[in-house]
C-alpha positions as CSV (number, residue, x, y, z in Angstrom):
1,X,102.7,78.0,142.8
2,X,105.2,79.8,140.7
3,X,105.1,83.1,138.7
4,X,104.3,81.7,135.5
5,X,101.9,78.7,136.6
6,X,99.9,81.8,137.8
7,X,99.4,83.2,134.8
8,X,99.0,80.2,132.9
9,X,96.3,79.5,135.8
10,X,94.6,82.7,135.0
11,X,94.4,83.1,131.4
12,X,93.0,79.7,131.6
13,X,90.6,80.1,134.3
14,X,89.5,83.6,132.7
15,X,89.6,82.4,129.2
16,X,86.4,83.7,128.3
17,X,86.7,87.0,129.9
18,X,89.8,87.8,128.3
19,X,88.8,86.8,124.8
20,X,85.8,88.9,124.9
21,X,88.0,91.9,126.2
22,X,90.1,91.4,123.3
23,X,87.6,91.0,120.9
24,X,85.2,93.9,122.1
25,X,88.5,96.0,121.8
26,X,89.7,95.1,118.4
27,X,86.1,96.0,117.4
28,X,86.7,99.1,119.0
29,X,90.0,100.3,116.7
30,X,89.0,98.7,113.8
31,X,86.1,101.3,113.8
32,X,88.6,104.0,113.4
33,X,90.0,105.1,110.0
34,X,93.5,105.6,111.1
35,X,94.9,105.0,107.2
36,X,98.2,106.2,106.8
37,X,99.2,107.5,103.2
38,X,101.4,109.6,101.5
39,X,100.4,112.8,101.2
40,X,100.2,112.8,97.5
41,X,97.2,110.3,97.7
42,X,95.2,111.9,100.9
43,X,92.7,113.5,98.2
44,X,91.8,109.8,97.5
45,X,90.5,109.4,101.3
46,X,88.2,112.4,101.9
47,X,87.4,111.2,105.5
48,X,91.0,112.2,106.6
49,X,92.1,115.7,107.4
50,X,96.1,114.2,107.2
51,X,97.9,110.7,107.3
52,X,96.9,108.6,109.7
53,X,94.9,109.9,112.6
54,X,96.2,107.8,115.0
55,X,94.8,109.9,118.1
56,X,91.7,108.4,117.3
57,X,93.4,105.2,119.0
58,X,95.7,107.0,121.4
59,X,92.4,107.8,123.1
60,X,91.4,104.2,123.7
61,X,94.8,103.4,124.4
62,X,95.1,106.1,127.5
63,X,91.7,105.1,128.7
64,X,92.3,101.7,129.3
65,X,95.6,102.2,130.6
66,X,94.0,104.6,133.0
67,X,91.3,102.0,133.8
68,X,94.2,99.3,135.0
69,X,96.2,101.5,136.5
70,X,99.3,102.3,134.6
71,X,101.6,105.2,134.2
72,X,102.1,106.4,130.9
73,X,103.6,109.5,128.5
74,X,102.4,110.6,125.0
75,X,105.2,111.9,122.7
76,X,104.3,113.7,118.9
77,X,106.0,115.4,116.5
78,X,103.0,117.0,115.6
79,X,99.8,117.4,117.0
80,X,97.1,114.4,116.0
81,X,100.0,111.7,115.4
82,X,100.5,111.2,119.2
83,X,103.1,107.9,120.4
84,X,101.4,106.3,124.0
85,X,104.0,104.5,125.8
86,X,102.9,102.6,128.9
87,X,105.0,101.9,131.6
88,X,104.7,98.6,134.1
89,X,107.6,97.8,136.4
90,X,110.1,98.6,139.3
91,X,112.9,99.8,136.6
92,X,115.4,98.6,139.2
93,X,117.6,96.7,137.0
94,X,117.8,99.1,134.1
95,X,116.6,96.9,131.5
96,X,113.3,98.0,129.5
97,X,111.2,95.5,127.5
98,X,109.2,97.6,124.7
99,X,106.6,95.6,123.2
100,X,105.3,98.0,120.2
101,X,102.4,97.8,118.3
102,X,101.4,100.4,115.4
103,X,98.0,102.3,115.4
104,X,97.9,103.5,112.1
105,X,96.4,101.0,108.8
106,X,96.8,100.6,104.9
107,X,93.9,101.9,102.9
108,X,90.9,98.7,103.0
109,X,91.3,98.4,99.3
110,X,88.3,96.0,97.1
111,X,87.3,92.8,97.3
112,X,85.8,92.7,100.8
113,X,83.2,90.3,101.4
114,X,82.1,93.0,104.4
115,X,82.3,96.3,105.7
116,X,86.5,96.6,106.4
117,X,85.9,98.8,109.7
118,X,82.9,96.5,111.0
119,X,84.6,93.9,112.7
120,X,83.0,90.6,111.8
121,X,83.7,87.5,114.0
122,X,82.8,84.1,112.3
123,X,84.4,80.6,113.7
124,X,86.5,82.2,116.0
125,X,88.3,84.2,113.5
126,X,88.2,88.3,113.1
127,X,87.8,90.2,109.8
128,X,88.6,93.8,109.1
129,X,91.4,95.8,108.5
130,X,94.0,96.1,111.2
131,X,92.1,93.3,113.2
132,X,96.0,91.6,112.2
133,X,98.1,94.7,111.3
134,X,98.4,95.7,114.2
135,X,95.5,96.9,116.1
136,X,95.1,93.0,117.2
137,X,98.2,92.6,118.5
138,X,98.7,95.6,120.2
139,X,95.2,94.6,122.5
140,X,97.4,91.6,123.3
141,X,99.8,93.7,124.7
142,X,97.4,96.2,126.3
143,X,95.8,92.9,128.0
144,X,98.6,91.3,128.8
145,X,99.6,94.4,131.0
146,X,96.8,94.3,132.3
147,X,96.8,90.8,134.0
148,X,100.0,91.3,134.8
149,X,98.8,94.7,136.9
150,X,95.9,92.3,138.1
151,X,97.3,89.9,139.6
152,X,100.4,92.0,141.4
153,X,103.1,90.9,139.5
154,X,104.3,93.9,137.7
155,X,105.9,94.3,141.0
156,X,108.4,91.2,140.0
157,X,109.1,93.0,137.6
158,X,113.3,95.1,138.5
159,X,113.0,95.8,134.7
160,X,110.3,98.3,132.6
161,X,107.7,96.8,130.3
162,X,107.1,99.4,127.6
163,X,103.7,99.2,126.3
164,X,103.8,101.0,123.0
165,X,101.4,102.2,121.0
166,X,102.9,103.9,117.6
167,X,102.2,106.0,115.0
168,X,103.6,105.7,111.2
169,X,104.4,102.2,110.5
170,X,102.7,101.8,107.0
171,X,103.7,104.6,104.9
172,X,106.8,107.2,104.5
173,X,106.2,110.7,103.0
174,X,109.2,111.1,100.5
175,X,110.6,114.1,103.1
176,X,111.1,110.9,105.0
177,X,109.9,112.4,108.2
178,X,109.2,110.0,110.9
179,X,106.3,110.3,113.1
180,X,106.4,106.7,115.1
181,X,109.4,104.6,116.7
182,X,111.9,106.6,114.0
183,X,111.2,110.0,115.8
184,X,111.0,108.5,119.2
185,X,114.5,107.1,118.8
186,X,115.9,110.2,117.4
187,X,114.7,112.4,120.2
188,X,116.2,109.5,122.9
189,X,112.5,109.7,124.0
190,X,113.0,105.9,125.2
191,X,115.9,103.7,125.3
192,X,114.8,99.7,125.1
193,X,117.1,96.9,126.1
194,X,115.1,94.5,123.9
195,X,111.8,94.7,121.8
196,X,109.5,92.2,120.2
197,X,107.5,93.4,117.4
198,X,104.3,91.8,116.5
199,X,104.3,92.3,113.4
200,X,105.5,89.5,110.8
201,X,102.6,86.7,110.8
202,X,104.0,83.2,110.7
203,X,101.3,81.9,113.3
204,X,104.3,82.6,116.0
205,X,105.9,79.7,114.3
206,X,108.8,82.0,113.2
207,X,111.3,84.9,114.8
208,X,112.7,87.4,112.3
209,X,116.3,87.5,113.4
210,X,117.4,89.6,110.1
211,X,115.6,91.8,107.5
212,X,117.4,92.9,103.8
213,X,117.7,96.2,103.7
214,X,115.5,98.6,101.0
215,X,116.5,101.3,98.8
216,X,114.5,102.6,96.2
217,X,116.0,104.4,92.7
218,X,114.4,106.6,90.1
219,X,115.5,106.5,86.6
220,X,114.6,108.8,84.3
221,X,115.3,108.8,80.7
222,X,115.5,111.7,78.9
223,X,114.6,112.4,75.0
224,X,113.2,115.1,72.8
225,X,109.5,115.7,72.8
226,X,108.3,115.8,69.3
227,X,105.1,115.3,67.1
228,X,104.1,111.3,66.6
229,X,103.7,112.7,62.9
230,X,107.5,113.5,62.6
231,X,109.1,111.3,65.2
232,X,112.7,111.6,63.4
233,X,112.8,114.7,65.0
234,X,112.6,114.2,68.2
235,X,114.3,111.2,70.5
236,X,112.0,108.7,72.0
237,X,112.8,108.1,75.7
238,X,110.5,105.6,76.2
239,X,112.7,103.5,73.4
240,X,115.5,104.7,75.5
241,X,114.7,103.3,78.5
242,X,113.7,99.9,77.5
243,X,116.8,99.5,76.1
244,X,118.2,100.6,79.7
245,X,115.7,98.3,81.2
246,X,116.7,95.0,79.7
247,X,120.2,95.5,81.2
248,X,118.6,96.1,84.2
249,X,117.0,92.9,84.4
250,X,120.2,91.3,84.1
251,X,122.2,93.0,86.4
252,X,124.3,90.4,89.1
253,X,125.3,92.3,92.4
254,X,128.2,92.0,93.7
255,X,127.4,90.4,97.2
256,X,127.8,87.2,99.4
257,X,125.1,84.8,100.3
258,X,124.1,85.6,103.8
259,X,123.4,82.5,106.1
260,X,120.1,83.9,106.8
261,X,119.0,86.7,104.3
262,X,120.0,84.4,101.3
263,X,120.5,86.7,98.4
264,X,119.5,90.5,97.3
265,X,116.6,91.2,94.8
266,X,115.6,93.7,92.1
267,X,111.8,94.8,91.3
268,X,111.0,97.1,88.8
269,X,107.4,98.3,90.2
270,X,107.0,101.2,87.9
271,X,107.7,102.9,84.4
272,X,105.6,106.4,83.4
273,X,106.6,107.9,80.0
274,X,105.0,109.5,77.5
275,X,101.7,112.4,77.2
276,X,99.8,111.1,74.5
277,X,99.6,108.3,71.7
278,X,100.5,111.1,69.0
279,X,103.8,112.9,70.9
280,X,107.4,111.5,71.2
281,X,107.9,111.4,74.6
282,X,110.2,113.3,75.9
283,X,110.8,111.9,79.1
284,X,110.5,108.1,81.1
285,X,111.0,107.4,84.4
286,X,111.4,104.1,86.4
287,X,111.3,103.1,89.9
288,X,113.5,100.1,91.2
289,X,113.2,98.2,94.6
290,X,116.5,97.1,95.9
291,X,116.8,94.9,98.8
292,X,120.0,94.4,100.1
293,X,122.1,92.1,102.2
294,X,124.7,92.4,104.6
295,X,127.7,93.7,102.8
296,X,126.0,95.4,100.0
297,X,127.2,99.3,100.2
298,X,125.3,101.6,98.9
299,X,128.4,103.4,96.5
300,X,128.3,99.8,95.4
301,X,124.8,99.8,94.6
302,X,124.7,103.1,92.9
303,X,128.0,102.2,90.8
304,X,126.5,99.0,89.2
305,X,123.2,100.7,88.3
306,X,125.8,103.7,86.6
307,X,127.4,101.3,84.8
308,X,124.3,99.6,83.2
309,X,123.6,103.2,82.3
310,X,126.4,104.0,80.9
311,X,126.4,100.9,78.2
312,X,122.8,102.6,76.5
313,X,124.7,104.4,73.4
314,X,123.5,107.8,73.5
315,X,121.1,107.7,76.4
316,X,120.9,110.0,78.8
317,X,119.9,109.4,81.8
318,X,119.1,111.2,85.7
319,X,119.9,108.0,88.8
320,X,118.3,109.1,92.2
321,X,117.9,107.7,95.3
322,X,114.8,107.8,96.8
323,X,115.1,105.8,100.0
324,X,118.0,103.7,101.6
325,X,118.1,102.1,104.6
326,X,120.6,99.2,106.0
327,X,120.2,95.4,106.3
328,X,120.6,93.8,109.9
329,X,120.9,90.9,111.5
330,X,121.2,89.9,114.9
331,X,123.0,86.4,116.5
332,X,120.1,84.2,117.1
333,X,121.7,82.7,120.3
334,X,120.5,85.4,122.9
335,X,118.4,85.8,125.9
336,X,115.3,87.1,124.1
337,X,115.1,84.5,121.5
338,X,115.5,81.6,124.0
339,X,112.8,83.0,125.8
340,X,110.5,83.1,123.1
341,X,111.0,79.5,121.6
342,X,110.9,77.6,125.8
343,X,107.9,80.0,126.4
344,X,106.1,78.9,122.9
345,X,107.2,75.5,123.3
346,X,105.5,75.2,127.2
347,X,102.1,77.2,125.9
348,X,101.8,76.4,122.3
349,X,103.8,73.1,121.8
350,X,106.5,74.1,119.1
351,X,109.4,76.2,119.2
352,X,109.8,79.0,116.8
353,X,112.0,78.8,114.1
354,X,114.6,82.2,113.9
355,X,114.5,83.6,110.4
356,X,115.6,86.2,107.9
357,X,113.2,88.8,105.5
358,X,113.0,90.7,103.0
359,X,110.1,93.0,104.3
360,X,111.2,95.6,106.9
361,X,109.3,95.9,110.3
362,X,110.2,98.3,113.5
363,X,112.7,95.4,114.3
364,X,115.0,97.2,111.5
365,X,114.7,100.6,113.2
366,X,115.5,99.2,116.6
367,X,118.2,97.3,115.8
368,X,119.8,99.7,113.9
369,X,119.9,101.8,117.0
370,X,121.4,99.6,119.3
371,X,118.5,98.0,120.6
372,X,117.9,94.1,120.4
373,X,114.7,93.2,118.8
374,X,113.0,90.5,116.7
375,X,109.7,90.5,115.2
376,X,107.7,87.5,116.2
377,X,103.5,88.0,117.0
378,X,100.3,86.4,115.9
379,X,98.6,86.0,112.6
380,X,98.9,84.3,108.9
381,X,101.5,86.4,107.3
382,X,99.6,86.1,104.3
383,X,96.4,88.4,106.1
384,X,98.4,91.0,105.8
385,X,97.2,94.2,103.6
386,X,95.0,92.2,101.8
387,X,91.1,92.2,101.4
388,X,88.9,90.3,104.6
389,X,92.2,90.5,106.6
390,X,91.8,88.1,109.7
391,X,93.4,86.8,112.3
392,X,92.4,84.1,114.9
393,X,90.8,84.9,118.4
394,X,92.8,82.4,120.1
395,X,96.0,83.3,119.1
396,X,95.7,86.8,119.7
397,X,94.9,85.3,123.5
398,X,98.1,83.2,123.4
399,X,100.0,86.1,122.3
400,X,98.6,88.0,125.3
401,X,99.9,85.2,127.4
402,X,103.3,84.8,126.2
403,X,103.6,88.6,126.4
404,X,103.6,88.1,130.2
405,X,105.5,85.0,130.2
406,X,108.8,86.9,127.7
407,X,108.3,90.1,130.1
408,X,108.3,87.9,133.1
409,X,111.7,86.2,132.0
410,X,113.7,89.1,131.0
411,X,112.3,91.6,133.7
412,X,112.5,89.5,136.7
């Protein structure tokens, strides 16, 4: 019987054992509060002493892969916010597989129907926060090592599966210190050929072969405080900015349609101006979310945002960037996304489509390093961050079984 009938043997002849492992160890994480914040906002989560927490999983992590058997090394920046990366292979070949999912969580937010750390399992779906994003997943991957450990064939393996468990995927302190696959890539702490990160939804109907880039800009307008008794004497810079702000809204980049990405877009998310109902404010400020294509530079960017400012007659105005980080986009035609889409089409019957984003995932990071990677995993891309987040048992399963399937092709 060949490699991958074995698996497919086993995962179907242990069905039940390996969903209940998986299910028993989502429960697990999604008890932990590892929410990830910036620091401005930790006074609104008493339970945490800083962001994220993500030992609290790193333990679980390092006892199960002790329990099966595999080697693996913690890195942190700092102490608490620790990276486990498994390792499962001959490395003869040189080429390293990392398949990373993130420990860490967004706040649960309203509007659950249940507790959001009490995992609640209901027609074969899961509820609670991270059971999707990513704590799910990343017990796909932990399993998937696992059988592969089991039943001896890590030792077909001439290449390195890198089972990754991460810390600081969902939020970025504005020092823009990373604690997660940023830091890990800056130290040269590992060095992937390819990656597939679980993170994107789409049922594993879709592969994320390109993601717009994001850069954020504060405005701020500034005026003359005054009293709202006397407000010729002062300059209003909330009137100020609004005249700024309809420009704004019909600003046309300068760009070219990419094949995949499609076009750039422009959010205002946030204007704060003014102390009181009976003072001229003396200051606005707005935040703008840029996502970019290939092509777009940022001098570009920053020059068509000055010259909307420069039209408001007598504004005055302070541009700052907040954040920028690239577009990419990888060829779709390569090794790893062929693997993907025969592997899904034998186990799941369809063959995922390649695609392009406008949400940023690890993929971004990765790439922009050198490494190959697409984001592709289980889930309904609308569970994400939202109240009675879910994600189907089964899938999670399938995931796990593909997971060996992907390693098996690329590592053998």
């Amino acid at each position: 019987m060949e490699t991958k009938a074995i698996i497919k043997w086993y995962f179907e002849d242990h069905h039940n054992e390996i969903k209940n492992r998986i299910v028993d160890l989502v429960r697990e994480m999604v008890r932990e509060k590892t929410v990830n914040v910036v620091s401005e906002k930790l006074p609104e989560h008493p339970y945490l002493k800083f962001r994220g927490e993500e030992y609290r999983i790193a333990k679980i992590i390092r006892r199960e892969l002790d329990k099966i058997g595999i080697p693996y090394e913690e890195f942190a920046r700092m102490e608490g916010r620790p990276n486990v990366i498994g390792k499962l292979g001959m490395n003869v070949s040189g080429k390293r597989l990392l398949m990373p999912g993130h420990m860490d969580v967004v706040p649960a937010g309203d509007g659950w129907d249940s507790d959001p750390y009490k995992v609640i399992e209901k027609d074969g779906v899961l509820f609670g926060r991270g059971t999707l994003d990513n704590k799910g997943p990343l017990v796909s991957i932990i399993i998937a090592a696992e059988v592969l450990k089991r039943l001896g064939l890590d030792k077909q393996l001439k290449g390195e599966l890198l089972i990754a468990a991460l810390a600081d995927e969902e939020a970025e302190d504005p020092d823009g210190i990373d604690y997660g696959i940023g830091y890990l890539l800056e130290e040269k702490l590992i060095n992937p050929t390819y990656a597939v990160v679980p993170d994107i939804g789409e049922n594993m109907k879709s592969i994320d072969v390109a993601e717009k880039g994001r850069t954020v800009f504060k405005v701020k307008a500034i005026g003359k405080q005054a009293h709202g008794s006397t407000p010729e004497r002062g300059i209003n810079a909330v009137y100020m900015m609004a005249k700024l702000v309809g420009k704004i809204e019909n600003l046309k980049f300068n760009y070219e349609v990419h094949p995949v990405l499609g076009h750039p877009s422009l959010n205002l998310g946030e204007i704060h101006g003014g102390a009181a109902p009976n003072i001229v404010p003396g200051t606005c400020m707005i935040y703008l979310d840029i996502r970019t294509v290939p092509g777009m530079m940022k001098e570009n960017v920053l020059n068509q945002l000055q010259q909307c400012i420069d039209k408001v007659e007598n504004g005055k105005f302070e541009l700052e960037v907040m954040s920028w980080n690239e577009p990419h986009a990888i060829d779709p035609n390569n090794e790893l996304v062929h693997s993907i889409i025969n592997n899904s089409k034998e186990v799941l019957g369809f063959e995922p489509k390649p695609f392009g984003m406008g949400g940023g995932t690890f993929a971004k990071t990765l790439n922009l390093k050198g490494v190959m990677s697409v984001g592709w995993g289980p889930g309904d891309d609308e569970a994400f961050h939202v109240a009675n987040e879910y994600v189907e048992i089964q899938q999670l399963v399938d995931f796990s079984l593909l997971t060996c399937m992907v390693s098996l092709d690329l590592l053998s």
